[in-house]
C-alpha positions in Angstrom: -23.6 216.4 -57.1 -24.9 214.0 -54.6 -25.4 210.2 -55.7 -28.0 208.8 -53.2 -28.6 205.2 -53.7 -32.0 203.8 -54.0 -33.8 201.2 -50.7 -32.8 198.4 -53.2 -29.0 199.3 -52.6 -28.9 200.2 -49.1 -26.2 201.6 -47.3 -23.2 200.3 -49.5 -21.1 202.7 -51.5 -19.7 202.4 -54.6 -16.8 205.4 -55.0 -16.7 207.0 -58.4 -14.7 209.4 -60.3 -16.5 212.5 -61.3 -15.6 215.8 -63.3 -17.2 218.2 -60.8 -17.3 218.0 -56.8 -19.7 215.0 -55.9 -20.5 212.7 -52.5 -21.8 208.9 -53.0 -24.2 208.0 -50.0 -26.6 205.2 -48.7 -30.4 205.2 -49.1 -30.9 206.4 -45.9 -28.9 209.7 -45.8 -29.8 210.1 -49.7 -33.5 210.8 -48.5 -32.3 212.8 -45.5 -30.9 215.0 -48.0 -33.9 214.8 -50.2 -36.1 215.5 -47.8 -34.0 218.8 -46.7 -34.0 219.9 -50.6 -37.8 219.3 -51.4 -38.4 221.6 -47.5 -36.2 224.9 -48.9 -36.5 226.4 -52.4 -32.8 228.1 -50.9 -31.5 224.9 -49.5 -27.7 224.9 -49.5 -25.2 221.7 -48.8 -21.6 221.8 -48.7 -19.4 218.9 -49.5 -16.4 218.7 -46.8 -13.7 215.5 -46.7 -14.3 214.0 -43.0 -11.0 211.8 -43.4 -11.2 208.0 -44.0 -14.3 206.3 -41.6 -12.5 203.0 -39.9 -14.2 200.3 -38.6 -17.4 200.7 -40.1 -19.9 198.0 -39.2 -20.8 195.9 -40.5 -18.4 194.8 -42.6 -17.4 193.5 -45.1 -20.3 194.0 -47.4 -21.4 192.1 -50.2 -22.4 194.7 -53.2 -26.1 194.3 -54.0 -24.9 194.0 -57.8 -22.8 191.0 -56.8 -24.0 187.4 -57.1 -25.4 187.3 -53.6 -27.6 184.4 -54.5 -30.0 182.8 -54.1 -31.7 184.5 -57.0 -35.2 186.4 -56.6 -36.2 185.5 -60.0 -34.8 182.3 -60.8 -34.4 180.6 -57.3 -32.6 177.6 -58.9 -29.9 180.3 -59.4 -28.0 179.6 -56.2 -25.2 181.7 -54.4 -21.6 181.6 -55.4 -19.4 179.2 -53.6 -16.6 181.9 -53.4 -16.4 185.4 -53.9 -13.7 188.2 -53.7 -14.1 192.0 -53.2 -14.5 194.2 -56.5 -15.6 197.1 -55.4 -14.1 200.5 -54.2 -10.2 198.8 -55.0 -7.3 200.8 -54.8 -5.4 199.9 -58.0 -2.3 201.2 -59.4 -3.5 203.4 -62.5 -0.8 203.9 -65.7 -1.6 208.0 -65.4 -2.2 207.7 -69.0 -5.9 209.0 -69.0 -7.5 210.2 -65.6 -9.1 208.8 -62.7 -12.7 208.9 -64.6 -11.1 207.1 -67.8 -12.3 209.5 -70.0 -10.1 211.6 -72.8 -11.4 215.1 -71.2 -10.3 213.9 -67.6 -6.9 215.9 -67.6 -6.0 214.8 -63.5 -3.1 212.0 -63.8 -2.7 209.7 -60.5 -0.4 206.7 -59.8 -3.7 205.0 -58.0 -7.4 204.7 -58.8 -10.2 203.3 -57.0 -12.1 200.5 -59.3 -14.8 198.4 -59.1 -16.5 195.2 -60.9 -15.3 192.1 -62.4 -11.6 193.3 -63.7 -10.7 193.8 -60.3 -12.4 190.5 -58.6 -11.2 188.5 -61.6 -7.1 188.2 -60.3 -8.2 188.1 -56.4 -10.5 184.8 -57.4 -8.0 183.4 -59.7 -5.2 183.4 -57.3 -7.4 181.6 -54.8 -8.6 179.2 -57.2 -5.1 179.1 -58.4 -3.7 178.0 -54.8 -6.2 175.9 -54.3 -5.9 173.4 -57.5 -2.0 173.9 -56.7 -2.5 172.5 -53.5 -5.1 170.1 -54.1 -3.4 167.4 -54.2 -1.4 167.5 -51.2 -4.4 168.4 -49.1 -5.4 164.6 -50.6 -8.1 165.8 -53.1 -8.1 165.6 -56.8 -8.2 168.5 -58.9 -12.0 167.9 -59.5 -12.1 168.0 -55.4 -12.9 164.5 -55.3 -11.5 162.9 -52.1 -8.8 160.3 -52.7 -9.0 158.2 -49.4 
């Protein structure tokens, strides 16, 4: 299965777990790809690991599902002061259902990669955390209203 996003959602990647073999890619490959299938009625792709790409530019990259701000529709809707990565996170995983979550998913892992708010959600806190910890001594108030 190939997942090609659309021109809306660019280049990022979001990694999944599937059931059967399958390859997330950007918009661009995604209607390389298309293109090649629609040209041969025999068209035949096969899906081979490359290893781990490194210093892929650029980077990091905010998801286009993220609040990237300011808002298209509502442009009083500004961006978010801080934000923290939430997608494709290795997590440790219990192994008590399978990397897709679901009851027919029989592969057990220590590790799964997650995205979306559960896995933001500590990163931010601990930053926001520190920061209201340390406010004070920093000489702000906890509302970040200086003191001197």
């Amino acid at each position: 299965m190939v997942l090609a996003n659309t021109a809306e959602s660019g280049e990022e990647v979001v990694a999944d777990s599937h059931l059967l073999p399958a390859v997330a890619v950007g918009a661009k490959s995604g209607d390389a790809i298309r293109r090649y299938v629609e040209s041969d009625a025999n068209a035949e792709v096969a899906l081979n690991f490359a290893g781990t790409a490194l210093d892929v530019r650029p980077a990091p990259v905010v998801a286009a599902f993220s609040s990237r701000g300011p808002n298209r529709q509502v442009p009083q809707l500004l961006k978010p002061d801080v934000i923290g990565p939430g997608v494709n996170i290795l997590a440790g995983w219990t192994g008590s259902l399978g990397p897709t979550g679901l009851i027919a998913d029989a592969r057990r892992s220590p590790f799964n990669i997650l995205s979306g708010e559960r896995t933001r959600c500590f990163l931010c806190t601990t930053v926001e955390l520190t920061l209201l910890l340390t406010a004070d001594k920093l000489g702000f108030t906890v509302r970040g209203h200086a003191q001197n």
